[in-house]
C-alpha positions in Angstrom: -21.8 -1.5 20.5 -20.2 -3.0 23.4 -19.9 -2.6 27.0 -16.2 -1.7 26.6 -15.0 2.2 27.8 -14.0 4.8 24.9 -11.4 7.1 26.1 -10.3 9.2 23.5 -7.0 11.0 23.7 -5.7 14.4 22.8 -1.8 14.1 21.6 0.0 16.9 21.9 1.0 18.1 18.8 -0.9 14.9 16.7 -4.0 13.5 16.2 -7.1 12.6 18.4 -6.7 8.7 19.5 -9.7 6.9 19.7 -9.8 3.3 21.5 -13.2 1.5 21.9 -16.6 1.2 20.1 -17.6 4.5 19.9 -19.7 5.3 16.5 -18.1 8.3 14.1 -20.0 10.1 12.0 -19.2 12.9 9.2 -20.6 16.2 9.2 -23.7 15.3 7.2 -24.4 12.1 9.6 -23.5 9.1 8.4 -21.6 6.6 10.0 -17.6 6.3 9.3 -16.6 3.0 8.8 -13.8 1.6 11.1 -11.9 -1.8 10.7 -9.9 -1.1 13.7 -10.9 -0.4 17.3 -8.3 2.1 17.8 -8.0 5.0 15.7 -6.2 8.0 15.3 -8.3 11.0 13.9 -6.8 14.5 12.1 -6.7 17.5 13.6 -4.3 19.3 11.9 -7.0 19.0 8.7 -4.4 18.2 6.2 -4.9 14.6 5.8 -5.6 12.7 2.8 -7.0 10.3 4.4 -9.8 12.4 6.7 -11.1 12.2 9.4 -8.3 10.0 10.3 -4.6 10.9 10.7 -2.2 10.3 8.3 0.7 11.6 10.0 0.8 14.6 7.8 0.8 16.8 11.1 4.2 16.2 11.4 5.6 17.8 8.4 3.3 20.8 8.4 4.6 21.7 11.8 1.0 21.5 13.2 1.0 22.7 17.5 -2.4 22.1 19.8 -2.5 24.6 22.7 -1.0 23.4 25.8 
């Protein structure tokens, strides 16, 4: 990992946006491979394509708290 900041950023109403080198893991540990350095991950937990956002959020009608 680098020396570069992760910020990671809630979206109103979308997913969790992840820019820099920060490691993911899935519940039982292991690493989740990224090929970008930016990444948007689900929190509306209908994605196909979990943990990361596949815009499905959208069309559920999914709403964070303000």
């Amino acid at each position: 990992m680098s020396e570069t900041p992760v910020t990671i950023t809630a979206y109103p109403d979308g997913p969790l946006l992840v820019r820099g080198d920060a490691r993911i893991e899935s519940s039982d540990g292991r690493e989740v491979v990224r090929t970008r350095r930016t990444v948007a991950l689900c929190r509306c937990g209908l994605s196909t394509i979990k943990p990361f956002c596949d815009g499905t959020h959208k069309a559920s009608g999914f709403r964070t708290d303000d």
